[in-house]
N, C-alpha and C positions, 0 to 999 in steps of 0.2 A: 504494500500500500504506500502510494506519496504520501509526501506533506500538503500541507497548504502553502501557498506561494506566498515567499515571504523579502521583503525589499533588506536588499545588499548595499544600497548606495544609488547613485545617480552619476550619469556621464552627460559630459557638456560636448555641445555641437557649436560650431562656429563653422563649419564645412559644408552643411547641409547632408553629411553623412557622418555615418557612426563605422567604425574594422572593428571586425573580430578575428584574431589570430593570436598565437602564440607571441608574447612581448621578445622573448629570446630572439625573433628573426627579425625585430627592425632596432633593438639595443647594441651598443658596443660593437665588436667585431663581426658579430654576424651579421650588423646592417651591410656587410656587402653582399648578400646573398639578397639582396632586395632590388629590383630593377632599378629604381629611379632611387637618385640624392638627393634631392630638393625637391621642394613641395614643387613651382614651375614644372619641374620634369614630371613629377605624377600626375599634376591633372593634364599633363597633356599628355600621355599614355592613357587614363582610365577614363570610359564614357561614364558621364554623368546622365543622371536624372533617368535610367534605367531600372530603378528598382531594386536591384539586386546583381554583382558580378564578382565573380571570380578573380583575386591577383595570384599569377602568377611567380613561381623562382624565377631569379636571372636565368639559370639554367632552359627556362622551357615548365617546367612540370607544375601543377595544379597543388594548392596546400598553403601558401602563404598566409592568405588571408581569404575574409570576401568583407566587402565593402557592399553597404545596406544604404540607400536614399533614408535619411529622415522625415517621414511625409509629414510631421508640423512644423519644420524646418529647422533653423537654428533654436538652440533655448537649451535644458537640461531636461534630462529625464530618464525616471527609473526606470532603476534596473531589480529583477526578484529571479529569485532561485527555487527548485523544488529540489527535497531531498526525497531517498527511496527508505526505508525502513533501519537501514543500518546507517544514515547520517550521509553517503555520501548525495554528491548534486546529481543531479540525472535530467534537469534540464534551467534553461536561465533565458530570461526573455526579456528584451526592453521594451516600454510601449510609450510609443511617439505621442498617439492620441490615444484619450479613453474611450 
């Protein structure tokens, strides 16, 4: 049996979008395994206002991240986690609008 959904915090948007991925691939030395340096170089690699898309490794291969539209745009907003019966998370959802 889940939990009930319970709020972790809040993430702030100035982008119009929100990544989710592992912090390891765009921290310290592993940001070079990230296509783009600069903000400049990523929106102009990643389409916008899509919905939803895949970033890729430098290398080619799918996993980096994906990158989500914000559909109430810039602002902050929670984020909640459910746990499964033994504590761990099993799923986390932001919601732009209620």
């Amino acid at each position: 049996m889940k939990t009930k959904w319970e709020q972790v915090g809040e993430c702030g948007v100035d982008s119009g979008s929100i990544i989710i991925g592992d912090p390891c691939y765009f921290a310290y030395e592993d940001a070079k395994h990230h296509p783009a340096k600069t903000w400049s170089e990523y929106c102009a690699k990643t389409p916008c206002g899509v919905g939803g898309h895949q970033l890729h490794f430098a290398q080619g291969h799918s996993g980096l991240a994906v990158v989500v539209d914000a559909f109430g745009g810039d602002g902050c907003y929670p984020v909640y986690i459910r746990r499964d019966d033994r504590g761990f998370v099993t799923e986390a959802k932001i919601v732009f609008r209620g």
